[in-house]
C-alpha positions as CSV (number, residue, x, y, z in Angstrom):
1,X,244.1,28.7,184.0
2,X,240.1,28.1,183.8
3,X,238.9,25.0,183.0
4,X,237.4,26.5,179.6
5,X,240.7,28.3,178.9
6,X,242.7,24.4,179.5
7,X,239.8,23.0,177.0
8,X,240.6,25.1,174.6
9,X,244.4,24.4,174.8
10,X,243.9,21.2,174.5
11,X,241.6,20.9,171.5
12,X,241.5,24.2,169.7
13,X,237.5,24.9,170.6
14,X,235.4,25.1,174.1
15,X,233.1,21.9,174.2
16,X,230.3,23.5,174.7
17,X,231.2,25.2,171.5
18,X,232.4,21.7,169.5
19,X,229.5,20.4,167.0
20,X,228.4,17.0,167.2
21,X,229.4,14.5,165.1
22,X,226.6,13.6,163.4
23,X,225.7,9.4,163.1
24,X,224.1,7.5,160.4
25,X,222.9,4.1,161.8
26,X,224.9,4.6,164.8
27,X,228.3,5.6,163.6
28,X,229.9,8.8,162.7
29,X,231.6,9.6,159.1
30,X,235.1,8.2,160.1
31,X,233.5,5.2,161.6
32,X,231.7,4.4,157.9
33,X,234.8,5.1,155.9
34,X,236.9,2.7,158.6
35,X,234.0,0.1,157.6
36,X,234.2,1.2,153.7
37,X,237.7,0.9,153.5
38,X,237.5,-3.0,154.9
39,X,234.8,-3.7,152.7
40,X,237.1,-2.6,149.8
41,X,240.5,-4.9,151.2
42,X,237.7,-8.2,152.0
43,X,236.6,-7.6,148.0
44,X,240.0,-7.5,146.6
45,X,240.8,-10.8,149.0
46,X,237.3,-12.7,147.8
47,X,238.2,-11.8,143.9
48,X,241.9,-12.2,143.8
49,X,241.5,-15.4,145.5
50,X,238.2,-16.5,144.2
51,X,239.9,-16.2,140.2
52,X,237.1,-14.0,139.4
53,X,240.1,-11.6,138.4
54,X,243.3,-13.3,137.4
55,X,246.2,-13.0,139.0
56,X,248.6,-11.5,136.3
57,X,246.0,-8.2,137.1
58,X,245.3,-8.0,141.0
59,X,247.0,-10.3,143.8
60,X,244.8,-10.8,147.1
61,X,245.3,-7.6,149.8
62,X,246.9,-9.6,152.3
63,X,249.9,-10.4,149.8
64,X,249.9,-6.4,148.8
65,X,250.7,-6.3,152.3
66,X,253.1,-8.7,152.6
67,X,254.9,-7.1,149.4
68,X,254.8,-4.1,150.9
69,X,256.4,-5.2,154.1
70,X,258.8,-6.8,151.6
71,X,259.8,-4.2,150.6
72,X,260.1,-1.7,153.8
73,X,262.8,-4.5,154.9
74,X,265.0,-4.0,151.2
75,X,267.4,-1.8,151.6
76,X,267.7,-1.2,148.2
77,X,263.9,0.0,147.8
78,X,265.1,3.3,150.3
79,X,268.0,4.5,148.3
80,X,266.7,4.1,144.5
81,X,262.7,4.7,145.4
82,X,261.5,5.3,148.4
83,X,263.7,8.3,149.8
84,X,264.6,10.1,146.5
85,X,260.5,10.2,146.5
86,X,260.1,11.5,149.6
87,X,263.0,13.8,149.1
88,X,260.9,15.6,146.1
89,X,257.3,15.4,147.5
90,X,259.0,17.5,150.7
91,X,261.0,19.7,149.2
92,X,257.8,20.6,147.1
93,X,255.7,20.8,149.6
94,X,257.7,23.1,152.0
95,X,258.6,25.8,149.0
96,X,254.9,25.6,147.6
97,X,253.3,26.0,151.1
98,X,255.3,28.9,151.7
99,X,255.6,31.0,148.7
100,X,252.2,29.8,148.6
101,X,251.3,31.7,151.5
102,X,253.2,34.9,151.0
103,X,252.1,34.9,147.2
104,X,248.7,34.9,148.7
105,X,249.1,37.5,151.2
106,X,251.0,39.9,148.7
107,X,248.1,39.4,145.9
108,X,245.4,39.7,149.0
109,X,247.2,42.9,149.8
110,X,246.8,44.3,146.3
111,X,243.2,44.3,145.0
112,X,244.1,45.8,141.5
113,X,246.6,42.6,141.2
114,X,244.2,40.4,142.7
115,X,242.0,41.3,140.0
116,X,244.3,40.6,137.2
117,X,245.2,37.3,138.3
118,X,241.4,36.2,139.7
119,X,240.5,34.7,136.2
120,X,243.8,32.8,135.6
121,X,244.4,31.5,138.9
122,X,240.3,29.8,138.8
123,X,241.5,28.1,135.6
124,X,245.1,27.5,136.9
125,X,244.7,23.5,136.8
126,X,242.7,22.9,133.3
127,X,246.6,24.2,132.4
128,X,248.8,21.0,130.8
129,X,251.4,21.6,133.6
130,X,253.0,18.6,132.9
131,X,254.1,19.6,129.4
132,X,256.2,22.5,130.9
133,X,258.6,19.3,131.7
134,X,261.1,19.3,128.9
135,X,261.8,23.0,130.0
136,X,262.6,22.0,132.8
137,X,264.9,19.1,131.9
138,X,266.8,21.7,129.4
139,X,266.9,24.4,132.5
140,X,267.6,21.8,135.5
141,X,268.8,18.5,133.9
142,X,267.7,14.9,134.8
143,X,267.3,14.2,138.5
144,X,265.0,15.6,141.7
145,X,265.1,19.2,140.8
146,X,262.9,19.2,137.9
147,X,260.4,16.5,139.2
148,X,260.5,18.9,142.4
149,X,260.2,21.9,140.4
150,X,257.5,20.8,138.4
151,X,255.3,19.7,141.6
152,X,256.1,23.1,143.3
153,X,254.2,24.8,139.8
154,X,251.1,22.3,140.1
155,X,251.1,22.8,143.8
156,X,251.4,26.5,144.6
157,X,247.9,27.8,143.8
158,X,246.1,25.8,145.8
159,X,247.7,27.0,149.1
160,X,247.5,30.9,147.0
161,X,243.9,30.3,146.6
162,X,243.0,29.1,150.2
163,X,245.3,31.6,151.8
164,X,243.3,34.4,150.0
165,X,239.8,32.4,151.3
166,X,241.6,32.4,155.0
167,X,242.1,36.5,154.4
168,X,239.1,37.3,153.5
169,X,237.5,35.4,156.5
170,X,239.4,37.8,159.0
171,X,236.5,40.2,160.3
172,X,237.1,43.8,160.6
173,X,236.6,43.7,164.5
174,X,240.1,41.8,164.8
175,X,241.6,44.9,163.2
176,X,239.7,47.1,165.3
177,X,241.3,44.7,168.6
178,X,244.8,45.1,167.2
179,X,244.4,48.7,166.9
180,X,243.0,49.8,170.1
181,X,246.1,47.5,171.9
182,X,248.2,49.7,169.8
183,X,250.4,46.6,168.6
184,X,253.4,46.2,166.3
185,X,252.5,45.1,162.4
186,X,254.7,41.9,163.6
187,X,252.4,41.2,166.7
188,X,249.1,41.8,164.9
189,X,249.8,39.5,161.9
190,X,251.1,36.4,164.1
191,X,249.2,37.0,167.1
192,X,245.8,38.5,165.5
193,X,245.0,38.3,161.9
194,X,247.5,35.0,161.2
195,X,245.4,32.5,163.5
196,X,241.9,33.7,161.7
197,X,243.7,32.5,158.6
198,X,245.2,29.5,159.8
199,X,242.4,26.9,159.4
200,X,241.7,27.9,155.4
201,X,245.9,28.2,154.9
202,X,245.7,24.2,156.3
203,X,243.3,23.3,154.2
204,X,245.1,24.7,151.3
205,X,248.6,23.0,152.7
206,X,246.4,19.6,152.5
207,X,245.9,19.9,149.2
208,X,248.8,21.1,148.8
209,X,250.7,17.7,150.3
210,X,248.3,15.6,147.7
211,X,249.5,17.5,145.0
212,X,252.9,17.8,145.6
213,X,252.3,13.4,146.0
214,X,250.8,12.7,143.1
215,X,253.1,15.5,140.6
216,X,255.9,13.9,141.8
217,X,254.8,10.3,141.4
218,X,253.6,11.0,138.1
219,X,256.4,12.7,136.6
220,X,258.6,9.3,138.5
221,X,256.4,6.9,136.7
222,X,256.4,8.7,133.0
223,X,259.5,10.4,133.0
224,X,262.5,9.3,135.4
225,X,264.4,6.9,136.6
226,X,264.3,6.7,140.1
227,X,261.6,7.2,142.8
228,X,258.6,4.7,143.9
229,X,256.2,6.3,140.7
230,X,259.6,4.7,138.2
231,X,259.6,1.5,140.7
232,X,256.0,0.5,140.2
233,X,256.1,1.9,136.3
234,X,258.9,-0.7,135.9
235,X,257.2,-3.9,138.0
236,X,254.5,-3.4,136.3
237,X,256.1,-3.2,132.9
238,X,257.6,-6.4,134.3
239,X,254.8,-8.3,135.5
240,X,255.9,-8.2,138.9
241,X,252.3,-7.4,140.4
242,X,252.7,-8.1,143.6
243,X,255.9,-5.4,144.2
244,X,254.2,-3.2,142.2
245,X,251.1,-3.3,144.3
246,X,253.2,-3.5,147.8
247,X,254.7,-0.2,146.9
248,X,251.4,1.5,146.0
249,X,250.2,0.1,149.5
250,X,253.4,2.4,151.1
251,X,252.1,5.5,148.7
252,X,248.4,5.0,149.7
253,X,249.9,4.7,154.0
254,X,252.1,7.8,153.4
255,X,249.5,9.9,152.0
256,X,246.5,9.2,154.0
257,X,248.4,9.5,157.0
258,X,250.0,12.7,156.3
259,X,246.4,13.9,155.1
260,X,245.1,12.7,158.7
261,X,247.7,14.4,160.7
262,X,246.8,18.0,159.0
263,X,243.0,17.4,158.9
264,X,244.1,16.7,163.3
265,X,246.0,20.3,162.7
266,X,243.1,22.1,161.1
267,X,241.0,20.8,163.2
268,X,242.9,22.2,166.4
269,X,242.7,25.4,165.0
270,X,239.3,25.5,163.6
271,X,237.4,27.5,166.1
272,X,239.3,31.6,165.9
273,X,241.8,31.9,168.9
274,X,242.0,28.3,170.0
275,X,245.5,28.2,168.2
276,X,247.1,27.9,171.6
């Protein structure tokens, strides 16, 4: 294996090929939103502490953190809010990303039905998706599968949408490839038209993850009784502030970090053929 070819397997893209990040005042986009995002937890400290903002509305960021630790270390937090969570925002996120993606590919094969469904799937999210709840409570009954359900439905387009977008992007000449190998159908969409795709279909699974997050928190802290959304409905309807802002802390961890590790992902397979 080349040097080039090793570069590539390790990072998705030749480094003579990689942009630049580019720096303002000396440090790249990451670096300022490291430095925004401790400007933001200093002024929550200065004006929780300070009594600028009483405490009955914001408690100081070290204590959010301390809640939250709190909390990782009750075992009652896992069973009745923290798993049953989780639980939904994977199963919704698994079943949206792919029927997302063969919804896509089956509407991308079919231009007349792509064409039908253009208009509607544009305006798909100024939709009241939420109301279609109490259906689903009289179809499913209380518990995860509605809440689940419901995120799949707000989810799925997204990844539909962005799988098209990846589709689209695949130029002719990879078809031309496939054909003059004389390959299986199989082999040319994994090996040839799939990984042209990829980087738009992560994109869409991103949003897809933040979606499937917040649905399923929402629908917790409106409408059940379980899950982290109902536990910080509840402490806050209880003045507990600190709990309730320890377990946004865990929400705001578990979704950035996801978000990170596909942004790492699509990254990776940003540059056509460095899926490796």
């Amino acid at each position: 294996m080349s040097a080039v070819t090793a570069q590539r397997a390790r990072t998705g893209i030749p480094s003579y090929l990689r942009m630049v990040p580019k720096r303002r005042a000396g440090l790249t986009a990451w670096q300022w939103s490291l430095v925004f995002l401790v400007l933001v937890c200093a002024a929550i400290e200065i004006l929780a502490r300070s009594g600028v903002v009483s405490h009955a509305t914001l408690v100081p960021f070290t204590q959010m953190v301390y809640e939250a630790g709190v909390l990782l270390i009750t075992p009652g937090f896992y069973a009745s809010a923290l798993f049953p969570s989780l639980f939904a925002i994977v199963v919704a996120f698994v079943v949206a990303s792919v029927l997302g993606v063969i919804l896509g590919y089956v509407i991308w094969r079919l231009p007349a039905v792509r064409r039908a469904l253009d208009a509607y799937l544009t305006a798909y999210y100024a939709l009241p998706v939420f109301a279609l709840y109490p259906v689903l409570i009289a179809i499913w009954g209380q518990g995860t599968a509605p809440i689940a359900t419901l995120a799949v439905i707000f989810a799925i387009v997204t990844v539909i949408m962005n799988a098209m977008n990846g589709f689209d992007g695949v130029p002719s000449i990879v078809d031309k490839l496939a054909r003059s190998l004389d390959v299986s159908e199989t082999v040319y969409f994994l090996r040839f038209f799939l990984p042209y795709a990829l980087p738009s279909i992560l994109v869409g699974l991103r949003l897809a993850f933040l979606y499937s997050l917040l649905s399923v928190l929402s629908a917790e802290f409106l409408l059940s009784t379980q899950g982290i959304g109902f536990f910080i409905s509840t402490s806050y309807l209880r003045f507990q502030i600190g709990p309730m802002y320890g377990a946004v802390i865990i929400v705001v961890v578990i979704a950035v970090g996801v978000d990170r590790l596909l942004a790492l992902l699509t990254r990776r397979v940003s540059w056509a053929g460095g899926t490796a």
